[in-house]
N, C-alpha and C positions, 0 to 999 in steps of 0.2 A: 312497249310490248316486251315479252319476254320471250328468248329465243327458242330453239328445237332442242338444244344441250342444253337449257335450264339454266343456264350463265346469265347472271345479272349485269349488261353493261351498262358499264358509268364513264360518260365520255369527261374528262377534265377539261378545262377552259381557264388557260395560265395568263397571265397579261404576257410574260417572258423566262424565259430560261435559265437565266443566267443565277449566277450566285450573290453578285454586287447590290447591295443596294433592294436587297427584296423582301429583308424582315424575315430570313431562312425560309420562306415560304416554296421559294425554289427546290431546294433540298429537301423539305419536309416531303414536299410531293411525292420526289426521287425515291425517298425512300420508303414512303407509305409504297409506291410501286414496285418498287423492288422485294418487298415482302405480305404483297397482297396473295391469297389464295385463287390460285388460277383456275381450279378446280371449280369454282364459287363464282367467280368474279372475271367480268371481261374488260379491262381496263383502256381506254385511248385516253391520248394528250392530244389538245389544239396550243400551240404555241399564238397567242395573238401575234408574236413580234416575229424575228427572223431565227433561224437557225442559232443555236449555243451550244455550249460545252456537254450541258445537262442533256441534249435532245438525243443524243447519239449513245450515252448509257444511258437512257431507257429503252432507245429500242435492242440494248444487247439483251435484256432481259424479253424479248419477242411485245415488246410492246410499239404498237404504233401509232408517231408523232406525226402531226401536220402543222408547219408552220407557214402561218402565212399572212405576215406582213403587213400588219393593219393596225397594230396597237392605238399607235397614232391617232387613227380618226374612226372611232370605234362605234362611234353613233350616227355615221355616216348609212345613209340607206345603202348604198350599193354595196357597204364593208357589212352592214348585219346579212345584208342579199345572202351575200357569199357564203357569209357564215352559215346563216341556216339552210342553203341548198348542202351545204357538206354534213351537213346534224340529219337532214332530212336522210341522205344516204347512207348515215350509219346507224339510223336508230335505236338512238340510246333508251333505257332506261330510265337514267335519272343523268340529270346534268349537275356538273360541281362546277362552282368556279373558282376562283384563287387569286387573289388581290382585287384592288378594287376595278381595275379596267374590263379584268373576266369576269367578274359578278355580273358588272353588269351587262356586259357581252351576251352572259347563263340568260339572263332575265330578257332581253331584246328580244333573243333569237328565239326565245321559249314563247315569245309573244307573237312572234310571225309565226309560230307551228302551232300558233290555236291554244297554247297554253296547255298539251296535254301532257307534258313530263313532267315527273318531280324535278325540284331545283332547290339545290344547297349552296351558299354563299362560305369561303372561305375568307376569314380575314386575320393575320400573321401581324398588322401594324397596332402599336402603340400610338397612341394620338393626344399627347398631352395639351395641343391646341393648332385649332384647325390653321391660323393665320401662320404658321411655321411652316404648309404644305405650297407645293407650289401653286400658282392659278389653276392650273389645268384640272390638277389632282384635287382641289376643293372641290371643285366644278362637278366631277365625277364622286366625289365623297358626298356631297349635300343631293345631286339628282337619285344616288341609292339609297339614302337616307328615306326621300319620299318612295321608291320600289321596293323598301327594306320588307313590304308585309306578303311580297311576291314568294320567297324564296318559303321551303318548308321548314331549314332551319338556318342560323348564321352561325356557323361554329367558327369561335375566337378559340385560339390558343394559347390566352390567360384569362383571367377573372377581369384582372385592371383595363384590361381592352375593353372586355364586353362592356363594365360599367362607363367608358370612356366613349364608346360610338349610342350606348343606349340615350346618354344625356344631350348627344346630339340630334336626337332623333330616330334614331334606327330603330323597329319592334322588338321591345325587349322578351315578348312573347315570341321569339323565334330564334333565342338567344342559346346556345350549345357551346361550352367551353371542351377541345376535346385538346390537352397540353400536347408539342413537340415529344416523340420516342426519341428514345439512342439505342443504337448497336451495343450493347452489354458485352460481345464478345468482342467488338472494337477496342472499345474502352472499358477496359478492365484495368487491373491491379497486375504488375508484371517490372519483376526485380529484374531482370535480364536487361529491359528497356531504360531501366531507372540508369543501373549501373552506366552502360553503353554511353546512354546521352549526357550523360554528366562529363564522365571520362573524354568525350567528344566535345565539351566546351570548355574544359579543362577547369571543370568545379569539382573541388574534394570531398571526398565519400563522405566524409562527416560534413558537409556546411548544411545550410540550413538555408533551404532555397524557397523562394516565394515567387511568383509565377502571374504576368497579366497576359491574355492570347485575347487581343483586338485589334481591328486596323484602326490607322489615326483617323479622329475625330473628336471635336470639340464636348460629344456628349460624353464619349470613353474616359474622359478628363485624364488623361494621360499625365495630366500636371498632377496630381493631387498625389497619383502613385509616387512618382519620382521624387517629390516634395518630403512624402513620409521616408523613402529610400534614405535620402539626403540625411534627414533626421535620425537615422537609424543607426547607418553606417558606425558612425563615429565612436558607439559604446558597442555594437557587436559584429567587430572585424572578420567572421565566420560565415554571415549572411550572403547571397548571392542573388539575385532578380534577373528572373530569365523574363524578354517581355519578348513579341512575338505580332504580324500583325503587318497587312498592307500599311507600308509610310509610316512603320516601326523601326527606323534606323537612324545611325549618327547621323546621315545627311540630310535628315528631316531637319530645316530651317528654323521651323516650330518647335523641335525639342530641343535645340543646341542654347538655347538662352538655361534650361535646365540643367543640362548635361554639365555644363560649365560650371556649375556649381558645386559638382557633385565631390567630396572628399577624395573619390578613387574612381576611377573606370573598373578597374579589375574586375570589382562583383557585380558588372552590371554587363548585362547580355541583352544583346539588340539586334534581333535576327530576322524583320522584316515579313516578309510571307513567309508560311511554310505548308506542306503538307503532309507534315511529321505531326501533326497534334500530340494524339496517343502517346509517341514516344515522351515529345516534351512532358504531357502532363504526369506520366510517371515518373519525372527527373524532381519532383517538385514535395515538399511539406505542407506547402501553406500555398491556398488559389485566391487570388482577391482582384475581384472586378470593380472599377471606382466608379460606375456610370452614375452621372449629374439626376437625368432625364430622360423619358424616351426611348427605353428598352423594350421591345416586344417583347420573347420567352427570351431571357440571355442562355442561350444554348452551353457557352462554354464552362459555366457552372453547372450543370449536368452532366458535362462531358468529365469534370474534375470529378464531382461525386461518383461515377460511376467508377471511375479510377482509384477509388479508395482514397482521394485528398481532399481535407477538409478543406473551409470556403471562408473567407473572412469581405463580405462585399458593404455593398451602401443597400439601403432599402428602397430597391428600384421593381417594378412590374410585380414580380408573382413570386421573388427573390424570398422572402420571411416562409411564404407557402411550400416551396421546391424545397428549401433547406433545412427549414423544419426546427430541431434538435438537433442537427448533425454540423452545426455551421455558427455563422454570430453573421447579425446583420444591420449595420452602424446605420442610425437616421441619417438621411441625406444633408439634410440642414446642420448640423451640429457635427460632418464627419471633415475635421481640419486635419492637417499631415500629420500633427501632435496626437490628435488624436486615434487615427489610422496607425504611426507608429508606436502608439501603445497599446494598442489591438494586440498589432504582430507582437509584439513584446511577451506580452501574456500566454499567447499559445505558444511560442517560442519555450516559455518557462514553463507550463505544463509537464512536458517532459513526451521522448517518444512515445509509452505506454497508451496514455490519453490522447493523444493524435489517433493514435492507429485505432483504438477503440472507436473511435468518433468516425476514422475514414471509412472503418467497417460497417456501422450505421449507415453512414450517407450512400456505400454503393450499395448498402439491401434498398436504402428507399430507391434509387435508380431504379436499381434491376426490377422488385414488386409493382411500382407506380407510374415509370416511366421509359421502360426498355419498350422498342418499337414492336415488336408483336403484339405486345396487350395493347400500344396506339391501334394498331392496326386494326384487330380485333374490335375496337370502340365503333371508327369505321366503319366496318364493314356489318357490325351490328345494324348501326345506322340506317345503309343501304337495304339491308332486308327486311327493315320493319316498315319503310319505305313501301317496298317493293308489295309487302303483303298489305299493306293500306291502298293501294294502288288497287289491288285485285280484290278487294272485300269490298270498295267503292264499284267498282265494275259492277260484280256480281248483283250489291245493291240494287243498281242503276234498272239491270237486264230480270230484276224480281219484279220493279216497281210498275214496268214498261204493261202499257194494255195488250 
């Protein structure tokens, strides 16, 4: 139904909150709602899981979260019960989901209500092969597989996705790639930032700094950077690698077999989590992400690009597509430390001129392609064409009737 103030609401349906471990899909949400038009649009969250960090800034933006504690057993009658007596009470619009526990959550619950709302499936994960997920999560990946022709559309935020769950079965005819936005005025270009954070880890205005912002994990290949580092060092003592990242530190057990290797400590910066992004990625030249496998949208290469620093990564997800001409992007297969280190070598010797020319490319294509209001906008596009199919079918319906 559509309300008395003409507001379109879209109730969301997140499997969980949190930021860990979500494929940015958490965040995306956050911040699709923190820049959705209120005027237009009536926005609610159901958290399937418990309370997060995320739930309490979105409702500082007046939006309101219900979470409640079901993730777990989602296809449980008495958890869809629940579910849809609360959907029944706010009725929505058009239902979204978001990963795969809330898709299908969207689709149960839209089946106990007679199946009269539109339903959009959100999927954030990369899926290089299902046997890497866990039981549970197969379980629930293969039964949406067979629900996949429920939803009206499934928007993947890359190509490599969609063509990754379509070969598993999913409708490719409901298939909507709509990419991850960024804050453009977050992450920008700002010498003030550069200066400060450099001065603050006591790297010199002239070095020549190259930059990975990921927590550990074996797909980040964390080895492969350090490896080229190692390699590097030795002919240009002016280099500095800032790395960044949950279980990014010396006392990571896993990186000390590396570490020990390394020519110097000095230019090598190991600072763990942060919530300085911005500032680090303006300390920075050169941004390079090593990921094996497995990347959804790798966010912090957009986050770099937006910043005015080019990107030297491996060819992972949507990575060749995001960066375009503004970046270099090494085959996965064939991208060894030697060869990584003489990437960096190259841009290195280009000279500032050509950097800066290139950083200023890569943050137009941000800002044009990818800053979140034109996400947003895609969106919400979405929902009203949605909306007026909804009401052109009605109309149909109430022509046809004797």
């Amino acid at each position: 139904m559509t309300h008395n103030t003409q507001k379109i609401r879209v109730i969301h349906i997140i499997t969980r909150l949190n930021t860990e471990n979500t494929d940015g899909a958490a965040m995306m949400l956050y911040k699709l709602m923190a820049h959705t038009d209120r005027h237009r649009f009536e926005p609610i969250v159901i958290s399937l899981d418990g309370e997060a960090e995320l739930s309490n800034r979105i409702r500082a933006h007046g939006i309101d979260v219900y979470s409640l504690d079901m993730h777990h057993n989602i296809t449980a009658g008495w958890q869809i019960f629940k579910l849809t007596q609360l959907l029944r009470n706010l009725q929505p619009d058009i239902i979204q989901g978001w990963m795969y526990h809330g898709n299908l959550a969207a689709s149960l619950a839209n089946l106990s209500l007679g199946n009269h709302h539109a339903v959009l499936w959100n999927i954030h994960h990369a899926l290089p092969a299902l046997n890497k997920e866990a039981r549970t999560t197969r379980w629930v990946i293969e039964l949406a597989a067979k629900r996949s022709s429920t939803p009206e559309h499934i928007i993947y935020n890359t190509y490599l996705s969609a063509d990754q769950h379509t070969a598993l079965g999913y409708d490719d005819q409901r298939s909507l790639v709509i990419p991850n936005g960024f804050d453009t005025q977050l992450f920008a270009p700002n010498h003030y930032q550069r200066n400060a954070m450099r001065h603050s880890l006591g790297i010199p205005a002239d070095a020549f700094v190259i930059g990975l912002f990921a927590h550990y994990h074996p797909v980040k290949n964390h080895a492969l950077f350090l490896e080229a580092a190692r390699l590097l060092l030795p002919h240009q003592p002016n280099v500095h690698f800032i790395l960044a990242g949950r279980g990014v530190t010396e006392n990571n057990p896993k990186l000390q077999y590396l570490l020990n290797k390394m020519p110097t400590k000095q230019n090598l910066h190991l600072l763990g989590g942060r919530k300085d992004i911005p500032h680090l990625m303006n300390a920075l030249d050169l941004y390079t992400l090593t990921s094996s496998y497995g990347e959804g949208f790798p966010e912090s290469v957009a986050e770099a690009m937006a910043c005015g620093i080019p990107c030297v990564t491996t060819d992972v997800s949507d990575l060749a597509r995001i960066i375009g001409n503004t970046g270099q992007c090494l085959p996965v297969q064939d991208t060894t430390p030697s060869a990584l280190a003489f990437a960096w070598l190259e841009w290195m010797n280009a000279g500032d001129a050509w950097r800066q020319e290139v950083g200023s490319r890569a943050m137009q294509r941000i800002q044009q392609g990818y800053n979140i209001q034109t996400i947003t906008d895609q969106y919400q596009k979405t929902y009203q064409r949605l909306v007026e199919d909804q009401q052109m079918s009605r109309m149909t319906l109430v022509t046809h009737l004797p």
